[in-house]
Backbone and ligand atoms as CSV (ligand in chain L), in Angstrom:
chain,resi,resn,atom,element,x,y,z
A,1,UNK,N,N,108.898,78.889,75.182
A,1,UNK,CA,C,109.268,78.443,73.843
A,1,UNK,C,C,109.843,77.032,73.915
A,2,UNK,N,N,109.407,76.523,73.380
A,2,UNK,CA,C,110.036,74.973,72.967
A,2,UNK,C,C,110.702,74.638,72.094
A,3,UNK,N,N,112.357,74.249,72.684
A,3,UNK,CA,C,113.462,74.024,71.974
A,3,UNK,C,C,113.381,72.486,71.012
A,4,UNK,N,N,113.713,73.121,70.098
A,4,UNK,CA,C,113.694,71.670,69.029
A,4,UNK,C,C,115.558,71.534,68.597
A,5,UNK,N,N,115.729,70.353,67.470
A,5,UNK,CA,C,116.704,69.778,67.411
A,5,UNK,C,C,117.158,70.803,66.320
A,6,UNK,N,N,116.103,71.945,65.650
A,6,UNK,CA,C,116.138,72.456,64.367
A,6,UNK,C,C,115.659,74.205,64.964
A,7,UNK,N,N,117.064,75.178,63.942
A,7,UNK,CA,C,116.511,76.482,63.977
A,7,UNK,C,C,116.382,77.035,62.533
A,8,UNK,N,N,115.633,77.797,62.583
A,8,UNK,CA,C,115.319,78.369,61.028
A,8,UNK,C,C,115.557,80.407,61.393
A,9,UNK,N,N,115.972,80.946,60.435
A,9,UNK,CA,C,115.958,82.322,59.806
A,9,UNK,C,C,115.718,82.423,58.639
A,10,UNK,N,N,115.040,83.516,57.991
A,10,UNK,CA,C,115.286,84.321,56.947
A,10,UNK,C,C,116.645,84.685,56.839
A,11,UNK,N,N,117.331,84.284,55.267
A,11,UNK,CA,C,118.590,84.458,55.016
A,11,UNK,C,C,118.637,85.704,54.887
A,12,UNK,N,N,117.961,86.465,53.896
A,12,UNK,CA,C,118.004,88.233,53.921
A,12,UNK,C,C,118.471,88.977,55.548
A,13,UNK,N,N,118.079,87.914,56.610
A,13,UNK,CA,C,118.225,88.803,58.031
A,13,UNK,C,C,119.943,88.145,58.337
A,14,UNK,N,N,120.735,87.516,58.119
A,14,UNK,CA,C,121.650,86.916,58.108
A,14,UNK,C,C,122.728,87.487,57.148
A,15,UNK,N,N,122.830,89.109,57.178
A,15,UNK,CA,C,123.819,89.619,56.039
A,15,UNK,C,C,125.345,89.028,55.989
A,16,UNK,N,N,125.914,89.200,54.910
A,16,UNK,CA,C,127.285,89.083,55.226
A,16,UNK,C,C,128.107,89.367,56.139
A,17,UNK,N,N,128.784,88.751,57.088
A,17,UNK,CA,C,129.470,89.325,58.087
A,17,UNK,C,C,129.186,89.196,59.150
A,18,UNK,N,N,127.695,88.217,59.250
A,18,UNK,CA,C,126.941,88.034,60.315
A,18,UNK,C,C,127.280,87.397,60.890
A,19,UNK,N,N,126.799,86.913,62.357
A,19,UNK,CA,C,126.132,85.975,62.757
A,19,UNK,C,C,124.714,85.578,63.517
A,20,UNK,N,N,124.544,84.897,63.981
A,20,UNK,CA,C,123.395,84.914,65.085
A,20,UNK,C,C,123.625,83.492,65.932
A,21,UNK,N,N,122.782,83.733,66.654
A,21,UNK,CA,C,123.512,82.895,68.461
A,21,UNK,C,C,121.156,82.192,68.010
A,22,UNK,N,N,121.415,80.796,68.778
A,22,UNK,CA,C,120.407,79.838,69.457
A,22,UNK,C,C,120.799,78.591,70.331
A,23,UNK,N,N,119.474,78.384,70.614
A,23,UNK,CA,C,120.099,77.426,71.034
A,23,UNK,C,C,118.893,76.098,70.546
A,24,UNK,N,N,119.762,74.591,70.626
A,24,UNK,CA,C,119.332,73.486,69.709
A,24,UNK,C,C,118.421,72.669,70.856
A,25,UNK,N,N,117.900,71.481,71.360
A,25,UNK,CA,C,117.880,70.522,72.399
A,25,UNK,C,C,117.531,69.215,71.147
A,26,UNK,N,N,117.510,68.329,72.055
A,26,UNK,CA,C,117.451,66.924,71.416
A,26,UNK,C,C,117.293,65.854,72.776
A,27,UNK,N,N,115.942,65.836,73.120
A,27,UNK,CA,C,115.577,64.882,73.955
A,27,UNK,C,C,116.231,65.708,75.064
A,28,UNK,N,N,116.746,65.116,76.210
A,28,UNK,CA,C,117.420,65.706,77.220
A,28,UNK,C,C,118.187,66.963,77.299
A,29,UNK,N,N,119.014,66.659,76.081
A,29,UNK,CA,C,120.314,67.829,75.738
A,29,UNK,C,C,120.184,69.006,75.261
A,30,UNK,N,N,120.856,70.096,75.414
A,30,UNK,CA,C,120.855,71.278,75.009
A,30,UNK,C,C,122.008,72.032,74.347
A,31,UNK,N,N,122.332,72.467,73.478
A,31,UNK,CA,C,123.247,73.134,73.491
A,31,UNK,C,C,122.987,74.522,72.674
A,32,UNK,N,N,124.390,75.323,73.300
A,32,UNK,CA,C,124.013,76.372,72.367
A,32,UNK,C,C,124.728,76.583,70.992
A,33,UNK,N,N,124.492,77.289,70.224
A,33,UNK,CA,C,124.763,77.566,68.925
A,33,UNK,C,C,125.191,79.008,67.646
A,34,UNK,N,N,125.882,78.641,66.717
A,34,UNK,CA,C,126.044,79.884,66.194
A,34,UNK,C,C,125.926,79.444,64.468
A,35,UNK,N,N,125.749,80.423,63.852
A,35,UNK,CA,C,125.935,80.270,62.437
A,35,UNK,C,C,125.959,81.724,62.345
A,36,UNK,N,N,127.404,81.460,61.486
A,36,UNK,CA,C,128.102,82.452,60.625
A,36,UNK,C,C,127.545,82.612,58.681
A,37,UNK,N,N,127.552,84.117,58.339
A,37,UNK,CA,C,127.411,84.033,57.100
A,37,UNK,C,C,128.613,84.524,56.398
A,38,UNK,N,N,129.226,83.887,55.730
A,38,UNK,CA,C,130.929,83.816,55.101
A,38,UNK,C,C,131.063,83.823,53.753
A,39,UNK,N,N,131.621,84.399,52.684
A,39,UNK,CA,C,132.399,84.006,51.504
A,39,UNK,C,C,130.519,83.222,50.797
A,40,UNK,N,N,129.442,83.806,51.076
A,40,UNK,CA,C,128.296,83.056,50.136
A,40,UNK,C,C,127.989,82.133,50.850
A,41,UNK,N,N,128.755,81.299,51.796
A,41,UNK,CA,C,128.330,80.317,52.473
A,41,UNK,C,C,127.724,80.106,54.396
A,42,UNK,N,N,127.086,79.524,54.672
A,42,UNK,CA,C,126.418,79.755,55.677
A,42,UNK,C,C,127.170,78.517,56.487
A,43,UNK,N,N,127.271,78.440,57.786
A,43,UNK,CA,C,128.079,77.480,58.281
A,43,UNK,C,C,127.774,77.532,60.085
A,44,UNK,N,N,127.146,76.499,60.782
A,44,UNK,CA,C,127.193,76.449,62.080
A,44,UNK,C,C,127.477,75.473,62.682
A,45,UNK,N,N,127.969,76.133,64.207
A,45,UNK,CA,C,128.204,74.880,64.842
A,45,UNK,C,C,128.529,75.110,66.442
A,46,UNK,N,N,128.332,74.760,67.276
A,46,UNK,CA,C,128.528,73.936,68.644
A,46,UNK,C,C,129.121,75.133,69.632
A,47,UNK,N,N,127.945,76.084,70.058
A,47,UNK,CA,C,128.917,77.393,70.746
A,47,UNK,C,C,129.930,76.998,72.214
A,48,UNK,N,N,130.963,76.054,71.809
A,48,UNK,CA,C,131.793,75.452,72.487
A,48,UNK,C,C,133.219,75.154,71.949
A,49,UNK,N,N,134.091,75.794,72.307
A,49,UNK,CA,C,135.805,75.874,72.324
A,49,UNK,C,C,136.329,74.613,72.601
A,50,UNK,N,N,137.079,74.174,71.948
A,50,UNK,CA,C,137.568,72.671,72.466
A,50,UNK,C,C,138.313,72.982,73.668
A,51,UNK,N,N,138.988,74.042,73.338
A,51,UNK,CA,C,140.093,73.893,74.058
A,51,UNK,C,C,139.763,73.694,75.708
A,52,UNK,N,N,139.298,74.484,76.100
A,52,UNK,CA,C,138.521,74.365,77.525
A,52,UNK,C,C,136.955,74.254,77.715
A,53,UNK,N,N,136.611,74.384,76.796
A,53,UNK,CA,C,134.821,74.461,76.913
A,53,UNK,C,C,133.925,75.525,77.184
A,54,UNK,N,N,134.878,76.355,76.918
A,54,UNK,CA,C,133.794,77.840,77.067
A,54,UNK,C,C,133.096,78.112,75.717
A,55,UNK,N,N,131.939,79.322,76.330
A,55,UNK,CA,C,131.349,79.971,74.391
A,55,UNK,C,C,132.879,80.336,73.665
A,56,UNK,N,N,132.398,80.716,72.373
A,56,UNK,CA,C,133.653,81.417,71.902
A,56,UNK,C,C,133.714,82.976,72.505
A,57,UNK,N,N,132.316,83.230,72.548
A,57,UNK,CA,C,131.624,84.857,72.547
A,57,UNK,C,C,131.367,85.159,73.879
A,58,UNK,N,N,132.617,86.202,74.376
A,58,UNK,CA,C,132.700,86.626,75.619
A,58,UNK,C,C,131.672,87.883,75.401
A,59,UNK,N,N,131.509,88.533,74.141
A,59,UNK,CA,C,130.959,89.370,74.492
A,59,UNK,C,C,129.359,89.287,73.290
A,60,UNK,N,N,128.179,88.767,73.720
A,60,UNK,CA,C,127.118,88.223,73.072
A,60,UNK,C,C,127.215,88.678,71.252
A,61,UNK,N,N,127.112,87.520,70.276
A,61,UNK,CA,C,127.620,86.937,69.272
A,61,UNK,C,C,128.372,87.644,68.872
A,62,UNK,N,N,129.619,88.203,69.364
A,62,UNK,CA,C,130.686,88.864,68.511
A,62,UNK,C,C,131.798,87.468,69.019
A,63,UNK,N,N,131.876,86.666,67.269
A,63,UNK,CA,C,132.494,85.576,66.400
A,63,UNK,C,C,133.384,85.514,66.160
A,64,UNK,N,N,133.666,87.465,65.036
A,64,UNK,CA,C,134.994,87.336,63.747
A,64,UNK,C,C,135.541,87.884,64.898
A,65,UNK,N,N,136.988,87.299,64.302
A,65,UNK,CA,C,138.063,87.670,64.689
A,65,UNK,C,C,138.380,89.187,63.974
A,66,UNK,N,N,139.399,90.177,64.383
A,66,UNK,CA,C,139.585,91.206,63.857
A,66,UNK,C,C,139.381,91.717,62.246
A,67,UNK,N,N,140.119,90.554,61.550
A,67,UNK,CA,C,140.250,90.325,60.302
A,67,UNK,C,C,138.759,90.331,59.385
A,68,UNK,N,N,137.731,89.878,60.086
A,68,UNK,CA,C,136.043,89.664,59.606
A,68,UNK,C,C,136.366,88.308,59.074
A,69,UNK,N,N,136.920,87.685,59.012
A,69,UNK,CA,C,136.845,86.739,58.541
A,69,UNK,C,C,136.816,85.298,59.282
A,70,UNK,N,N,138.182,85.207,59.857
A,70,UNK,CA,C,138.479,84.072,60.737
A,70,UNK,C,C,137.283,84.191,61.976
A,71,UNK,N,N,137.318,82.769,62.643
A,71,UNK,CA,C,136.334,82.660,64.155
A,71,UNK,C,C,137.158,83.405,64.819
A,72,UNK,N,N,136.777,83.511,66.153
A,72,UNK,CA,C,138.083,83.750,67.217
A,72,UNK,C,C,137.324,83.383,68.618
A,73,UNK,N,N,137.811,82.728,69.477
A,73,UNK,CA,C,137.757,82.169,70.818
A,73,UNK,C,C,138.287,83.550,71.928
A,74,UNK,N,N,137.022,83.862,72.366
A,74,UNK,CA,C,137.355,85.442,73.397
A,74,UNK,C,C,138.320,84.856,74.176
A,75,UNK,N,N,138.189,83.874,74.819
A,75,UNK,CA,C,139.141,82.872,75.877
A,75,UNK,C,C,140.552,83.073,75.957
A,76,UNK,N,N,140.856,82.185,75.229
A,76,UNK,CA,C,142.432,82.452,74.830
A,76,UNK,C,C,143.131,82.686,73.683
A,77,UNK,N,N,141.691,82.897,72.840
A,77,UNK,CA,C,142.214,83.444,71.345
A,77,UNK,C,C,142.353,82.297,70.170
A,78,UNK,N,N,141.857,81.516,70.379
A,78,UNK,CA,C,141.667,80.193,69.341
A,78,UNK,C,C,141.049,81.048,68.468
A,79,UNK,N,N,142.031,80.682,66.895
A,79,UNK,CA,C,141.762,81.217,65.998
A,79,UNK,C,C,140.594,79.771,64.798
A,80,UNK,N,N,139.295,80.199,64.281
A,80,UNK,CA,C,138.588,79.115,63.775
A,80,UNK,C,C,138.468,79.371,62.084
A,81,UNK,N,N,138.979,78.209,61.312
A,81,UNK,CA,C,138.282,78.885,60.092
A,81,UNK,C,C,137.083,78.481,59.730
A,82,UNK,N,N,136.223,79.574,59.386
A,82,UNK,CA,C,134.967,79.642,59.277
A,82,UNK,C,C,133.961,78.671,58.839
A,83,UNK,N,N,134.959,78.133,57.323
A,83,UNK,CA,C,133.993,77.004,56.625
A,83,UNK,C,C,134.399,75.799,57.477
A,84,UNK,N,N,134.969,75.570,58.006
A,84,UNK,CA,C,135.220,74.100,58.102
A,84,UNK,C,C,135.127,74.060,59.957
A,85,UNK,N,N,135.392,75.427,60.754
A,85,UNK,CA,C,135.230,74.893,61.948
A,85,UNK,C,C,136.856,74.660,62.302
A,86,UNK,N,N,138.187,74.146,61.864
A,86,UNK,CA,C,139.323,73.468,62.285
A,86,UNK,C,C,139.917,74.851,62.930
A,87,UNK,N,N,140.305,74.449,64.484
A,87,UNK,CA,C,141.681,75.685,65.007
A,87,UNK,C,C,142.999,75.857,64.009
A,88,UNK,N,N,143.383,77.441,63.743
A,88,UNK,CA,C,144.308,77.288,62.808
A,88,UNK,C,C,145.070,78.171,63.741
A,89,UNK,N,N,144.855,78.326,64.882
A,89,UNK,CA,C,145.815,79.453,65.447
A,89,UNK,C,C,145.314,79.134,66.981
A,90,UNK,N,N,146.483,79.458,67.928
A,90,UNK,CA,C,146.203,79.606,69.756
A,90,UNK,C,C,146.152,78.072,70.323
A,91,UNK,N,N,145.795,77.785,71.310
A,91,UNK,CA,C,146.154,76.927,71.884
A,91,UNK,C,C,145.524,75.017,71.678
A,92,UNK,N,N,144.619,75.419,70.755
A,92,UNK,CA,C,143.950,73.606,70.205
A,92,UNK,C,C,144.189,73.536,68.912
A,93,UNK,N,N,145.238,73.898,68.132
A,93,UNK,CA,C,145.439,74.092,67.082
A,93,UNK,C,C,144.963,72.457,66.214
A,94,UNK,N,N,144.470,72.219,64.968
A,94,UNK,CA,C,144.064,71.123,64.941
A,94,UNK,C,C,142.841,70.456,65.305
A,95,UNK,N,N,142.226,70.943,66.539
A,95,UNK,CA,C,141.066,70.895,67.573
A,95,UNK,C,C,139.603,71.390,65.991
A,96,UNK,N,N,138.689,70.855,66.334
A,96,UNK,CA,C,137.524,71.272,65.335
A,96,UNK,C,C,136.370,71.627,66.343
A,97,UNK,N,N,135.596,73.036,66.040
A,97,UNK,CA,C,134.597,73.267,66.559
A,97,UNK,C,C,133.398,72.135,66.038
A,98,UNK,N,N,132.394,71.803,67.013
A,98,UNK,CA,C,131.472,70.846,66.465
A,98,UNK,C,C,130.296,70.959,65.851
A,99,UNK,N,N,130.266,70.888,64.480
A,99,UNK,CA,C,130.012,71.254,63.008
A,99,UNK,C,C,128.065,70.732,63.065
A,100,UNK,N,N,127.239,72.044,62.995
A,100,UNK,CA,C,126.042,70.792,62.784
A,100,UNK,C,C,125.951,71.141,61.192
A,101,UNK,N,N,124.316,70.823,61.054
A,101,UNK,CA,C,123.936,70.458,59.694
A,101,UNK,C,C,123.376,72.075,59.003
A,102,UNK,N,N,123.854,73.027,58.601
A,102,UNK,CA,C,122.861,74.071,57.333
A,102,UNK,C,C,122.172,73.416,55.938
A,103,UNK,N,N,121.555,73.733,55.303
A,103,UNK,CA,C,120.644,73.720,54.326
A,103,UNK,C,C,119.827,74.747,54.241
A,104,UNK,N,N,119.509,75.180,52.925
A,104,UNK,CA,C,118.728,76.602,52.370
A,104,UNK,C,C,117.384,75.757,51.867
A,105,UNK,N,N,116.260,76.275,52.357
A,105,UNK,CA,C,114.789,75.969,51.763
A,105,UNK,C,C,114.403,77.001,51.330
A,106,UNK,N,N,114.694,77.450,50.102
A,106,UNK,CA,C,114.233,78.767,49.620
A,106,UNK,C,C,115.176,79.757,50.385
A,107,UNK,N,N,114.183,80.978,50.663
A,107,UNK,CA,C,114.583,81.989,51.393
A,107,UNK,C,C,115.125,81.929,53.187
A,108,UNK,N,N,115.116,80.646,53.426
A,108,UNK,CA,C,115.261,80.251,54.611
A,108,UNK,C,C,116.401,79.124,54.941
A,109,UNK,N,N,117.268,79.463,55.948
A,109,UNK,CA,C,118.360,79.040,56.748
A,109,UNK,C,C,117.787,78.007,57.748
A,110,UNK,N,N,118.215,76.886,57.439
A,110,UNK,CA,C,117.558,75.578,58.636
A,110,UNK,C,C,119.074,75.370,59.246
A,111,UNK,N,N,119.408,75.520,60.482
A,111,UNK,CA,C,120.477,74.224,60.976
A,111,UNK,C,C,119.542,73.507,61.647
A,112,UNK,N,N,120.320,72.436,61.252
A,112,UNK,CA,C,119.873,70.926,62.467
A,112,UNK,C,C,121.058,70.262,63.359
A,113,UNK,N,N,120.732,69.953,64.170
A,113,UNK,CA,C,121.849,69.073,65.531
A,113,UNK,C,C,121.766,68.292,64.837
A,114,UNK,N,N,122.329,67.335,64.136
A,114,UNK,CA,C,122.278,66.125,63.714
A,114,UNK,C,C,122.154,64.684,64.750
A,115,UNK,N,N,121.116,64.088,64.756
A,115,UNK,CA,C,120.867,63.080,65.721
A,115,UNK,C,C,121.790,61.920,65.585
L,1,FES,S1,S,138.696,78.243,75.776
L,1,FES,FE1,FE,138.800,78.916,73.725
L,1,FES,S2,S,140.896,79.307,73.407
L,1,FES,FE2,FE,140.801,78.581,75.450
């Protein structure tokens, strides 16, 4: 399979409460990825913890924190809020997960790495 800068889903497969795990490339680079479905809104970004650089997801895409709502960092417990990505809790408080691009084409979920 050949990694592009862009992933697409069907939003219907993306229920509330979701998430789903890919991964992006862009010329050389790779990274991996998540988008959450939240509060109506869809939101991804950079499956990387500031705080030390691990996934968030010690255990494959489990995101929410207890609550279903907030991110949470398996690591040391960096707490993320959802829409925006910013640590609001644990040890990078302030720290922002790195945010790519969503957009809806119809029935379909695009993120892009932003170049
Ligand atoms: S690596 Fe995520 S909280 Fe430490």
């Amino acid at each position: 399979m050949t990694l592009s800068a862009e992933w697409r889903c069907v939003a219907s497969e993306l229920a509330p409460g979701a998430s789903a795990k890919f991964r992006l490339a862009r010329g050389a680079r790779a990274v991996d990825a998540f988008v959450v479905h939240v509060d109506g809104g869809y939101h991804a970004y950079v499956n990387c913890c500031p705080h030390v650089g691990t996934p968030l997801d010690l255990w494959p895409n489990e995101f929410f924190a207890e609550d279903g709502r907030t991110l949470v960092c398996a690591t040391h417990g960096a707490i993320y809020e959802p829409d925006t990505g910013r640590c609001i809790g644990g040890p990078c408080v302030g720290d922002r997960l790195e945010r790519l691009d969503v957009r809806r084409e119809g029935d379909t979920i695009v993120v892009t790495w932003p170049g």
